[in-house]
PDB file of N, CA, C and O in Angstrom:
ATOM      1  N   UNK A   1     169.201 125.313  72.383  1.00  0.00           N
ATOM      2  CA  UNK A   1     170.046 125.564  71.251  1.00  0.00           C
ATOM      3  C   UNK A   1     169.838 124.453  70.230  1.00  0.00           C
ATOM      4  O   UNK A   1     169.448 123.344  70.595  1.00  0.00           O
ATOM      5  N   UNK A   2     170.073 124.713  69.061  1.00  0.00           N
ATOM      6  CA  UNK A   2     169.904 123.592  67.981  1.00  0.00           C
ATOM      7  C   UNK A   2     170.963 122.786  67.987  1.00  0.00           C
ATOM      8  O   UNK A   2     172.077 123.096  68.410  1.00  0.00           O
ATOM      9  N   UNK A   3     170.591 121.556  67.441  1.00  0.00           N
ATOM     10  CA  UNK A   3     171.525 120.602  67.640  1.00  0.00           C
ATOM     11  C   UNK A   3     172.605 121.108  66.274  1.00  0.00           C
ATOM     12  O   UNK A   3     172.394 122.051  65.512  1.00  0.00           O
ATOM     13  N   UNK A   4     173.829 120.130  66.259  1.00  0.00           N
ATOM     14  CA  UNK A   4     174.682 120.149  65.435  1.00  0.00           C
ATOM     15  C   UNK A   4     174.085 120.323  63.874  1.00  0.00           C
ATOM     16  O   UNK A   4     174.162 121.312  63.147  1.00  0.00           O
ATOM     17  N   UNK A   5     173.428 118.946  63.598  1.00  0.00           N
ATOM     18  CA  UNK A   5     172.823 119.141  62.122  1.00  0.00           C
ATOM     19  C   UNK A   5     171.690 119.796  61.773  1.00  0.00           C
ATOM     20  O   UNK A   5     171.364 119.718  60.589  1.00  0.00           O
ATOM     21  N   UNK A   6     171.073 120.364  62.442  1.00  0.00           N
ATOM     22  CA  UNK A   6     169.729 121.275  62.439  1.00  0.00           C
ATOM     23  C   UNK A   6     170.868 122.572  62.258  1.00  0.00           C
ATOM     24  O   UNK A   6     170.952 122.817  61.054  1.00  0.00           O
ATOM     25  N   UNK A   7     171.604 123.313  62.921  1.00  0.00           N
ATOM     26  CA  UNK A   7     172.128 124.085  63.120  1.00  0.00           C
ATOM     27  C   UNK A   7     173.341 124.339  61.706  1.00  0.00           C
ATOM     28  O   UNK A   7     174.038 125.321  61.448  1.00  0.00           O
ATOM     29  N   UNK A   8     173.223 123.172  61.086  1.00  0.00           N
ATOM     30  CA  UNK A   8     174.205 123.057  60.190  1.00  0.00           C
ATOM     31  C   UNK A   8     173.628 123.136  58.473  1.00  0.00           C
ATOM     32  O   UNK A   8     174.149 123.194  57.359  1.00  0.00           O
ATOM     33  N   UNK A   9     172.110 123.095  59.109  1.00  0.00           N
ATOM     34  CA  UNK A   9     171.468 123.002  57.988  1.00  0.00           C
ATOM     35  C   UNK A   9     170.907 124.349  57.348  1.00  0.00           C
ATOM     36  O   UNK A   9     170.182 124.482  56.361  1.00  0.00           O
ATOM     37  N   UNK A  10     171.478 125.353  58.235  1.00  0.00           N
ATOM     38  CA  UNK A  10     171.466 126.494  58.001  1.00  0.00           C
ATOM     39  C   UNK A  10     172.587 127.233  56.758  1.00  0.00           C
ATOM     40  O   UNK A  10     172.287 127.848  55.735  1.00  0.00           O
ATOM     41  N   UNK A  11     173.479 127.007  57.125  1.00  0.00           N
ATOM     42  CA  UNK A  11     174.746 126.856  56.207  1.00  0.00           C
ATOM     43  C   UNK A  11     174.495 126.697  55.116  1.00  0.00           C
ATOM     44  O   UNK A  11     173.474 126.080  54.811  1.00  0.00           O
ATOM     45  N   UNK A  12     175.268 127.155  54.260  1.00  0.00           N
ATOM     46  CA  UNK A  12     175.190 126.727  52.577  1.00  0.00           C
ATOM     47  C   UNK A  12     175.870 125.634  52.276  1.00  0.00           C
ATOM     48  O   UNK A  12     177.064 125.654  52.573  1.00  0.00           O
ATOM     49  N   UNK A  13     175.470 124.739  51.799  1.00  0.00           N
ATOM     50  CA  UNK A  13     175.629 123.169  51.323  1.00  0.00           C
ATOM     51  C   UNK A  13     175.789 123.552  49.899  1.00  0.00           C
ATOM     52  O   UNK A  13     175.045 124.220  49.180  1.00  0.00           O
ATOM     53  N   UNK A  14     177.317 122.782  49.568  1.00  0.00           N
ATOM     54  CA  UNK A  14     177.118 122.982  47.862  1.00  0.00           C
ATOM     55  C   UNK A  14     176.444 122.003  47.262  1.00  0.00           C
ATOM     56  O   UNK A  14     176.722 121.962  46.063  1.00  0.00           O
ATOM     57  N   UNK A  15     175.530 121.050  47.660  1.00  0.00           N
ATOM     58  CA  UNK A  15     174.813 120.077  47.610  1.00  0.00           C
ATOM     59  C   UNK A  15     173.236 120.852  47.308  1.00  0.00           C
ATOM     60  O   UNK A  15     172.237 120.518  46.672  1.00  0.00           O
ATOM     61  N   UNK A  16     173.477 121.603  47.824  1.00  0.00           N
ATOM     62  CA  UNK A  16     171.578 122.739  47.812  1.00  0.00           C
ATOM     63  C   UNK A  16     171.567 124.044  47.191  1.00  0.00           C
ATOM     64  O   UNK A  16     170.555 124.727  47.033  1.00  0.00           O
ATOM     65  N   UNK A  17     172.749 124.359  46.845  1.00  0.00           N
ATOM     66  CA  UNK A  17     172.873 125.339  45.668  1.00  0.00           C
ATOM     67  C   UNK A  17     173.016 124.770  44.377  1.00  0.00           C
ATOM     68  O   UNK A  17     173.687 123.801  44.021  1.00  0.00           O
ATOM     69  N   UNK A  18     172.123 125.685  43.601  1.00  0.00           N
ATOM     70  CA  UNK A  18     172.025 125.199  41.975  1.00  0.00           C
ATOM     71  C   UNK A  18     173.704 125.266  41.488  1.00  0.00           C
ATOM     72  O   UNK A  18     174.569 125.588  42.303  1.00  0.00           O
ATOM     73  N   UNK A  19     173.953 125.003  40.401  1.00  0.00           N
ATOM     74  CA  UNK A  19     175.057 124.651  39.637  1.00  0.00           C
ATOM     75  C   UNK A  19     175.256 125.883  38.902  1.00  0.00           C
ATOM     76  O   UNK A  19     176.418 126.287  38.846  1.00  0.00           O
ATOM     77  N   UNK A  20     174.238 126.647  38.253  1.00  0.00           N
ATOM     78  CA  UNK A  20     174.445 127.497  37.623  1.00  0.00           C
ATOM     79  C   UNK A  20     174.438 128.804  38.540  1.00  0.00           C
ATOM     80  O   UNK A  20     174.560 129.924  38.044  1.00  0.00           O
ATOM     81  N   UNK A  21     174.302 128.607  39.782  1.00  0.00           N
ATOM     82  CA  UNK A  21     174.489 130.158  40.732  1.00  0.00           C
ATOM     83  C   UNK A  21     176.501 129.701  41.608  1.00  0.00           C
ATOM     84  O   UNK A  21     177.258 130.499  42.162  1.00  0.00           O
ATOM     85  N   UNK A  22     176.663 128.532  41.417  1.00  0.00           N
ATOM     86  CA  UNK A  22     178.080 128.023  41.781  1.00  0.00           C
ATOM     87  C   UNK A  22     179.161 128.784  40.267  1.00  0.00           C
ATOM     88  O   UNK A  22     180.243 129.371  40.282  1.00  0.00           O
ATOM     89  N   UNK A  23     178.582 128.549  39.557  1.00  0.00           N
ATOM     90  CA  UNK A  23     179.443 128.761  38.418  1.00  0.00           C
ATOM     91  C   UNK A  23     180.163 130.873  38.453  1.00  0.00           C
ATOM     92  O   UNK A  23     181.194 131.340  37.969  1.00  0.00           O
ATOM     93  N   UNK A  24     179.388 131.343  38.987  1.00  0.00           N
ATOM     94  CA  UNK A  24     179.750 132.488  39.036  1.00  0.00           C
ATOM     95  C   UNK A  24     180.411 132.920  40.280  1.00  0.00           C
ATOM     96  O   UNK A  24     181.016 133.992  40.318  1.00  0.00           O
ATOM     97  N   UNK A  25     180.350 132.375  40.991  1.00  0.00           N
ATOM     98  CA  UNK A  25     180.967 132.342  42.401  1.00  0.00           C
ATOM     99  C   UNK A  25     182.434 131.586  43.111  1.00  0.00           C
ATOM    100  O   UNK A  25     182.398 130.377  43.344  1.00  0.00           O
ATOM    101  N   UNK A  26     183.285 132.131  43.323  1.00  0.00           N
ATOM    102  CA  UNK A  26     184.243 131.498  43.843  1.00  0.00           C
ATOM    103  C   UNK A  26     184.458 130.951  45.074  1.00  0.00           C
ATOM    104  O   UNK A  26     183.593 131.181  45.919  1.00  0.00           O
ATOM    105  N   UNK A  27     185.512 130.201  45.425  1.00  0.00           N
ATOM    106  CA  UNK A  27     185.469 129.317  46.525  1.00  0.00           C
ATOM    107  C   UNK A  27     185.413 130.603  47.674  1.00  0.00           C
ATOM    108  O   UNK A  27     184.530 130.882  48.484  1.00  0.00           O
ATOM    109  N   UNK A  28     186.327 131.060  47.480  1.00  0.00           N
ATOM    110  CA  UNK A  28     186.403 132.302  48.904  1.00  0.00           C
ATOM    111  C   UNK A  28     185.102 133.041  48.980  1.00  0.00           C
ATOM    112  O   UNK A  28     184.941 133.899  49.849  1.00  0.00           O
ATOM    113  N   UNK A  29     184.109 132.731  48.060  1.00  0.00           N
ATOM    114  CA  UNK A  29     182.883 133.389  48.010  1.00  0.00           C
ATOM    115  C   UNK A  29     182.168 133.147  49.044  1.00  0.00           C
ATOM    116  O   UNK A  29     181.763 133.743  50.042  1.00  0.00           O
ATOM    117  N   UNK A  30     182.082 131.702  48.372  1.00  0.00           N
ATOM    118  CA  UNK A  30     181.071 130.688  49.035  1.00  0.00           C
ATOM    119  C   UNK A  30     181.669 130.119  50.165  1.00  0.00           C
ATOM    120  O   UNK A  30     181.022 129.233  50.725  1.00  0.00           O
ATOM    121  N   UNK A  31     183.146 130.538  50.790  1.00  0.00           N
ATOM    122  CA  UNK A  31     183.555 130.346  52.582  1.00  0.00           C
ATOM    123  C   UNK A  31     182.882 131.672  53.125  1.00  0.00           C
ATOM    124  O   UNK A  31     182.240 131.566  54.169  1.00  0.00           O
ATOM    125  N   UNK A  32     182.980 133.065  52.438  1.00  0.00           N
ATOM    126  CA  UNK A  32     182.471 134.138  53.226  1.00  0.00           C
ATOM    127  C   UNK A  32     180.942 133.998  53.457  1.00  0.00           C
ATOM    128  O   UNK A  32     180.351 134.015  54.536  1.00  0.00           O
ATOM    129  N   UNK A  33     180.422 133.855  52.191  1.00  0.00           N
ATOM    130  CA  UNK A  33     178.879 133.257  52.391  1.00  0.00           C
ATOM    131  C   UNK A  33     178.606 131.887  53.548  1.00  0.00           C
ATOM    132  O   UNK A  33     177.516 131.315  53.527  1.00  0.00           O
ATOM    133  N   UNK A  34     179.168 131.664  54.051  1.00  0.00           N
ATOM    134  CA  UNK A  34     178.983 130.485  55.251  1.00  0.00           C
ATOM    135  C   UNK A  34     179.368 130.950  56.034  1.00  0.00           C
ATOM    136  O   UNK A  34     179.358 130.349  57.108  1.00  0.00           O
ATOM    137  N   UNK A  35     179.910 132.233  55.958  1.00  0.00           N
ATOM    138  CA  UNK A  35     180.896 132.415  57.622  1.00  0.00           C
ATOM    139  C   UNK A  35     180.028 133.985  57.736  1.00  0.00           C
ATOM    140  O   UNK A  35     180.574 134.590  58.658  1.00  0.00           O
ATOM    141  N   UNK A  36     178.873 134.867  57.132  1.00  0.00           N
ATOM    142  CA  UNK A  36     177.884 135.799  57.365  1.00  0.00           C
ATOM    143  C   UNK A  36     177.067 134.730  57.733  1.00  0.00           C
ATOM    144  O   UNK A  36     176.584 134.752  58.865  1.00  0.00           O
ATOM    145  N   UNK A  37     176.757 133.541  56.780  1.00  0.00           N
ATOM    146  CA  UNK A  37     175.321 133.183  57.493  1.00  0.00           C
ATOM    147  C   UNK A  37     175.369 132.674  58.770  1.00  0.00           C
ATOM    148  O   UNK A  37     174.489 132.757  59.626  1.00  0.00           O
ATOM    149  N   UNK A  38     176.706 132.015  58.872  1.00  0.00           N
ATOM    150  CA  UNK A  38     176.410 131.827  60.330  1.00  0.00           C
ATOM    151  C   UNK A  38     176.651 132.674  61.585  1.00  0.00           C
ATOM    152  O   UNK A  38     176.548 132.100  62.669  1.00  0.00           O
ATOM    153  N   UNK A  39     177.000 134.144  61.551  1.00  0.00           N
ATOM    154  CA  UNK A  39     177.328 135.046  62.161  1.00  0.00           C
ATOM    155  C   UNK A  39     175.276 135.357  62.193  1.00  0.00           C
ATOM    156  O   UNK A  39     174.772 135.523  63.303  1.00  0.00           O
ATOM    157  N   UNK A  40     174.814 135.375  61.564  1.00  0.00           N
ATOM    158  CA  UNK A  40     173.211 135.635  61.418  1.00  0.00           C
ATOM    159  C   UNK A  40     172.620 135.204  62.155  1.00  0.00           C
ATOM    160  O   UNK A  40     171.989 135.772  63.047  1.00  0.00           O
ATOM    161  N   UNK A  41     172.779 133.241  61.744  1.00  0.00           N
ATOM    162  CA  UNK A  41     171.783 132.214  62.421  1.00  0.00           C
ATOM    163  C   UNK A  41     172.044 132.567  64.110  1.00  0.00           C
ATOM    164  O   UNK A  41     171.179 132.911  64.916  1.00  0.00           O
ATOM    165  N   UNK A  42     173.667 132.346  64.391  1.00  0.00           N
ATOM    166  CA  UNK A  42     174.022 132.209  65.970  1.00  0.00           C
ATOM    167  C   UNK A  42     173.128 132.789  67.101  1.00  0.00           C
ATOM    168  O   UNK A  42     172.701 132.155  68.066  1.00  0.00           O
ATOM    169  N   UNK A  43     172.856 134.481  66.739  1.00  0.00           N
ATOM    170  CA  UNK A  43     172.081 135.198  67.829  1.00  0.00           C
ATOM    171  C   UNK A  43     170.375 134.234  67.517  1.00  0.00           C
ATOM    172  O   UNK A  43     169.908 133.587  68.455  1.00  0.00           O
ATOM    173  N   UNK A  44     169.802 134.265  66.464  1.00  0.00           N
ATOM    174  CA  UNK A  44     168.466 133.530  66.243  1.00  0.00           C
ATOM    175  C   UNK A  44     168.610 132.305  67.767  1.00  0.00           C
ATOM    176  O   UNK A  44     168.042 132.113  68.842  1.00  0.00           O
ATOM    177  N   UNK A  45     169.659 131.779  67.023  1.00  0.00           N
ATOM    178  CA  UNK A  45     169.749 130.316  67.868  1.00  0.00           C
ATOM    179  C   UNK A  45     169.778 130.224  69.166  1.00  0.00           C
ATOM    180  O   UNK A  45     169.290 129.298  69.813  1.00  0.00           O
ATOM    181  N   UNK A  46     170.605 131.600  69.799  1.00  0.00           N
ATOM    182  CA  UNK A  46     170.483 132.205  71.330  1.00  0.00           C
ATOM    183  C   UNK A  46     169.023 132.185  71.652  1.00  0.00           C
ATOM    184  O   UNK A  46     168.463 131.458  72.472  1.00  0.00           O
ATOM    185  N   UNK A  47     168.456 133.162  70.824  1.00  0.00           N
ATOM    186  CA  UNK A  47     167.236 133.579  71.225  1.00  0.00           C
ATOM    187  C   UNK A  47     166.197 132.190  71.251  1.00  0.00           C
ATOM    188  O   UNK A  47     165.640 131.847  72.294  1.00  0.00           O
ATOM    189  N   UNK A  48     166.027 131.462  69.973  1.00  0.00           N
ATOM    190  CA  UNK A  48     165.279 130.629  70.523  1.00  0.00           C
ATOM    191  C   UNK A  48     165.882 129.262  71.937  1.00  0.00           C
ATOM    192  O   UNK A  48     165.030 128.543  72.458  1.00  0.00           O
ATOM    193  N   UNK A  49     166.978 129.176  72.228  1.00  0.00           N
ATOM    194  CA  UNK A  49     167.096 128.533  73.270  1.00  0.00           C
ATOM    195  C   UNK A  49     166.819 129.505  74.753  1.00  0.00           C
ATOM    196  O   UNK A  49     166.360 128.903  75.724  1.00  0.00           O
ATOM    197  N   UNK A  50     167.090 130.875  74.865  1.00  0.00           N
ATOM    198  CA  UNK A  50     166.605 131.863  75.865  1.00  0.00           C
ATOM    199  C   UNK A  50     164.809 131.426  75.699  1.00  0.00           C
ATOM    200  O   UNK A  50     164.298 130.984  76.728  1.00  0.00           O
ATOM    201  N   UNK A  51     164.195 131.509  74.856  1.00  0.00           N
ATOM    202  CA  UNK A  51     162.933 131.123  74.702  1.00  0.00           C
ATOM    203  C   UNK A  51     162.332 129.887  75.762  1.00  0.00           C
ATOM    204  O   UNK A  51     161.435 129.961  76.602  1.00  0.00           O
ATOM    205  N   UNK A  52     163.209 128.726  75.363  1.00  0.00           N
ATOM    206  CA  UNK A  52     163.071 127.154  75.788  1.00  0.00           C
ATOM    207  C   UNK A  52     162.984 127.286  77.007  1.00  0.00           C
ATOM    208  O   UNK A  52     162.024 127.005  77.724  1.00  0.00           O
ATOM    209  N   UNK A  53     164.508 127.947  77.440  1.00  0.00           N
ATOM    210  CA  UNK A  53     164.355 127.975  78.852  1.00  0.00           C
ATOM    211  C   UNK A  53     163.249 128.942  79.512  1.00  0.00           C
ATOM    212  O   UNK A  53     162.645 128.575  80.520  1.00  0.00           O
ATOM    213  N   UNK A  54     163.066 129.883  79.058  1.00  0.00           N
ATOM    214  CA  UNK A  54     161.806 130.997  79.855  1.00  0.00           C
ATOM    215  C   UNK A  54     160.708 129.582  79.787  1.00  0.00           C
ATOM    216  O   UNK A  54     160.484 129.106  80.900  1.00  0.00           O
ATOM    217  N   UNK A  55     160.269 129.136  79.041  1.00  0.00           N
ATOM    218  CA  UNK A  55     158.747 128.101  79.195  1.00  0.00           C
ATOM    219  C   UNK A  55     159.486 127.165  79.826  1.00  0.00           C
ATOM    220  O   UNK A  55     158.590 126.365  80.096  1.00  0.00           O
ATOM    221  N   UNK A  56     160.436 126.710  80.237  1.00  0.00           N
ATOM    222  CA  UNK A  56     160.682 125.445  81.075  1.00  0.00           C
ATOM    223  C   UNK A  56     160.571 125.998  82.717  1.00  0.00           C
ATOM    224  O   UNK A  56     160.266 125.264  83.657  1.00  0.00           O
ATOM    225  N   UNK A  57     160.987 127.907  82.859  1.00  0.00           N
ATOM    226  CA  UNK A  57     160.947 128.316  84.010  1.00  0.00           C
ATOM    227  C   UNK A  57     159.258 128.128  84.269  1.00  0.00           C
ATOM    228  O   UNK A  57     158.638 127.442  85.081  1.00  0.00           O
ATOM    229  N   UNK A  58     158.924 128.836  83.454  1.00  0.00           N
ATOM    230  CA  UNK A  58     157.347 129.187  83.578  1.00  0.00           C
ATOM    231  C   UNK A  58     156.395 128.175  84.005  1.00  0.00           C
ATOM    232  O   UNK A  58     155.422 128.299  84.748  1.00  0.00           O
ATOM    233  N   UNK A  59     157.012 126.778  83.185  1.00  0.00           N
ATOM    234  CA  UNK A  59     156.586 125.855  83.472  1.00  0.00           C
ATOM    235  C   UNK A  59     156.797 125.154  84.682  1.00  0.00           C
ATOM    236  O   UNK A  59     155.879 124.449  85.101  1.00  0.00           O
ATOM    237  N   UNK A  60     157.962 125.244  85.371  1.00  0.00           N
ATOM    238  CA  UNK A  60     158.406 124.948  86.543  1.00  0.00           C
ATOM    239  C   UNK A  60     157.728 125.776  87.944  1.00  0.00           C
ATOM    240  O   UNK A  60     157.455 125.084  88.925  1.00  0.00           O
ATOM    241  N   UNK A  61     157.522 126.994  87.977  1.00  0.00           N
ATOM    242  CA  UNK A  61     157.099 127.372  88.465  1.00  0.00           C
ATOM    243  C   UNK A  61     155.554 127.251  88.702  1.00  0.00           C
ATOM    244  O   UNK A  61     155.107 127.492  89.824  1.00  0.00           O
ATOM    245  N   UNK A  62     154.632 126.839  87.552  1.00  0.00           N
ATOM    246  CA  UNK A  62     153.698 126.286  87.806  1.00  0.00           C
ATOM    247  C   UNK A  62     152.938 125.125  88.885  1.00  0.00           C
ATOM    248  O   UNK A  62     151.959 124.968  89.614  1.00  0.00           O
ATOM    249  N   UNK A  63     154.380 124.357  88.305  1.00  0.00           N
ATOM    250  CA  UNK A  63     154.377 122.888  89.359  1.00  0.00           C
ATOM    251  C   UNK A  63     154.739 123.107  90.511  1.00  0.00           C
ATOM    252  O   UNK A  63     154.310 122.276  91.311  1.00  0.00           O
ATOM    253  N   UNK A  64     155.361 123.894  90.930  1.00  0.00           N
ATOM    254  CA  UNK A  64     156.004 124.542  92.041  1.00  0.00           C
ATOM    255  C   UNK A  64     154.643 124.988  93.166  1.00  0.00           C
ATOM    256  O   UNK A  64     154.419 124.846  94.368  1.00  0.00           O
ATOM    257  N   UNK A  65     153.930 125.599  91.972  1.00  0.00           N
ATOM    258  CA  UNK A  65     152.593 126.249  92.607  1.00  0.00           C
ATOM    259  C   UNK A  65     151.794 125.403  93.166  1.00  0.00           C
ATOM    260  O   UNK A  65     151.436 125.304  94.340  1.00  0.00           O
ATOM    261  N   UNK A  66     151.418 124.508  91.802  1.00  0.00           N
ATOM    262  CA  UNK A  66     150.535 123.779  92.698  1.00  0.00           C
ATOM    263  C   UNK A  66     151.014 122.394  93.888  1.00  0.00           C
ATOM    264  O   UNK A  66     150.318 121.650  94.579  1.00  0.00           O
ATOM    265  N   UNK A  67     152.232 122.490  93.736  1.00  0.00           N
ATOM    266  CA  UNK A  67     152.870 121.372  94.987  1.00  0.00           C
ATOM    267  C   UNK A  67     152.619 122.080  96.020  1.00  0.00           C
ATOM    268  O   UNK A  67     151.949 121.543  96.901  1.00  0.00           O
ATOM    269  N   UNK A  68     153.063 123.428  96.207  1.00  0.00           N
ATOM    270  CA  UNK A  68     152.808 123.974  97.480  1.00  0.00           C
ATOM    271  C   UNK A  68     151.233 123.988  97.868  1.00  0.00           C
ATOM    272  O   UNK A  68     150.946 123.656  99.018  1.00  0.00           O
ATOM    273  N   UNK A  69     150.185 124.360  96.958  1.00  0.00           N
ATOM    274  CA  UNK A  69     148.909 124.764  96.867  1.00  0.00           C
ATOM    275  C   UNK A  69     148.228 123.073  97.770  1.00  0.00           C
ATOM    276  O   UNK A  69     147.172 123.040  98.403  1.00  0.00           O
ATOM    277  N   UNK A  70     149.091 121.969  97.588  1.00  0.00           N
ATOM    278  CA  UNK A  70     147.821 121.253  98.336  1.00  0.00           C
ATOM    279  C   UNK A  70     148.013 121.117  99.708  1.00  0.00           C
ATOM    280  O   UNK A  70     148.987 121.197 100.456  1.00  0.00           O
ATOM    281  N   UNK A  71     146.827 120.889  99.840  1.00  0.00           N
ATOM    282  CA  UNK A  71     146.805 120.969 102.082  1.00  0.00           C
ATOM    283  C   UNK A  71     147.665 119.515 102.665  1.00  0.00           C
ATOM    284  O   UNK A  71     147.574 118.288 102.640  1.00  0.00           O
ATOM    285  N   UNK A  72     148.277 120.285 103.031  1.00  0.00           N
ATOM    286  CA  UNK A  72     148.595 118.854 104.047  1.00  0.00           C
ATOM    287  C   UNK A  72     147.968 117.908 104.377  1.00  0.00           C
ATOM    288  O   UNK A  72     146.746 118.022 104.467  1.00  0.00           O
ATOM    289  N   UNK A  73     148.659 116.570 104.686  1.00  0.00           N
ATOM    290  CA  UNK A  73     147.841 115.640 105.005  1.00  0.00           C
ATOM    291  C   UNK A  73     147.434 115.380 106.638  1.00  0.00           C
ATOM    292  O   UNK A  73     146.325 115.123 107.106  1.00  0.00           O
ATOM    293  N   UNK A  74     148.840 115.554 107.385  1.00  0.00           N
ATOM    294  CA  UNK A  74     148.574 115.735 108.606  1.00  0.00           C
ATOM    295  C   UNK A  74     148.844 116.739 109.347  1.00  0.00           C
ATOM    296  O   UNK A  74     149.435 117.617 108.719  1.00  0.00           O
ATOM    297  N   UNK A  75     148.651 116.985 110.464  1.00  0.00           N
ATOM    298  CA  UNK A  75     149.104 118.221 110.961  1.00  0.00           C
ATOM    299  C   UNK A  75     150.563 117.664 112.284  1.00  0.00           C
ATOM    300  O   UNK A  75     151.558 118.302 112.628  1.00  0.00           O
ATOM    301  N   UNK A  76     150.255 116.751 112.570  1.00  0.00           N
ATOM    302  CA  UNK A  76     150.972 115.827 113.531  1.00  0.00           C
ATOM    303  C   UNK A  76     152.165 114.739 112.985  1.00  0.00           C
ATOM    304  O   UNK A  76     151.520 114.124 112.135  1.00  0.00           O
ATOM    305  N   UNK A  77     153.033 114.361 112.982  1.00  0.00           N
ATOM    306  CA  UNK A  77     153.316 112.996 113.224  1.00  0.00           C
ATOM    307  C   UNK A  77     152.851 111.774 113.761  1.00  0.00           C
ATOM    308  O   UNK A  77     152.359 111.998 114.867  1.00  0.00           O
ATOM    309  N   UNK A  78     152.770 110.083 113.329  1.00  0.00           N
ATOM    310  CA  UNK A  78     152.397 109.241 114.308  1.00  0.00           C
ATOM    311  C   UNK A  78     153.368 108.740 115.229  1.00  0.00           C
ATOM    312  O   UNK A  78     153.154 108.281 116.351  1.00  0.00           O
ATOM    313  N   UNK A  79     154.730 108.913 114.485  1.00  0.00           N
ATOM    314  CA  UNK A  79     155.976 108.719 115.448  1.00  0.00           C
ATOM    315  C   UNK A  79     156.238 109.365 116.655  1.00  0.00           C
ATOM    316  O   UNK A  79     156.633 108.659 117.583  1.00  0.00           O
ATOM    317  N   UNK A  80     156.050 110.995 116.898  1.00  0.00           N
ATOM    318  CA  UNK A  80     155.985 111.367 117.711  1.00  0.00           C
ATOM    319  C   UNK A  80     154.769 111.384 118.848  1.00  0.00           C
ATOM    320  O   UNK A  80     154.070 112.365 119.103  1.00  0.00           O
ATOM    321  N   UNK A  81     154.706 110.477 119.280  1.00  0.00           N
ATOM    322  CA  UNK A  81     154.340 110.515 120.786  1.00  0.00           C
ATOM    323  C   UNK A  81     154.788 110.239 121.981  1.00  0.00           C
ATOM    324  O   UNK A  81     154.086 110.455 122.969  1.00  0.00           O
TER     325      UNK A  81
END
């Protein structure tokens, strides 16, 4: 999942909107416009963390593979005799 400010940087910042597209727009505008976009981003943000984890499985399972894949070293113990 994205962090806080990555995730935040999605959002409309009245800092990153021009002045002259603010001027026609009201405050309750520009709360509904932040509260669709982030109804938008949220599932994206699912999906790419469902993503992360599938390659961390995939990846795990790899290592998995080849841990099992090497031959033993002994077949015996030296303790037990």
């Amino acid at each position: 999942m994205l962090s806080r400010p990555a995730e935040s940087s999605f959002h409309i910042q009245l800092g990153d909107v021009p002045t002259w597209l603010l001027a026609g727009l009201a405050l309750g505008a520009l709360i509904a416009a932040n509260m669709l976009s982030a109804r938008i981003i949220n599932p994206l943000n699912q999906l790419v963390a469902a993503w992360r984890n599938l390659a961390v499985y995939r990846q795990s399972v790899g290592r998995l593979g080849e841990a099992f894949a090497i031959e033993e070293d002994r077949r015996t113990s030296a303790l037990c005799r």
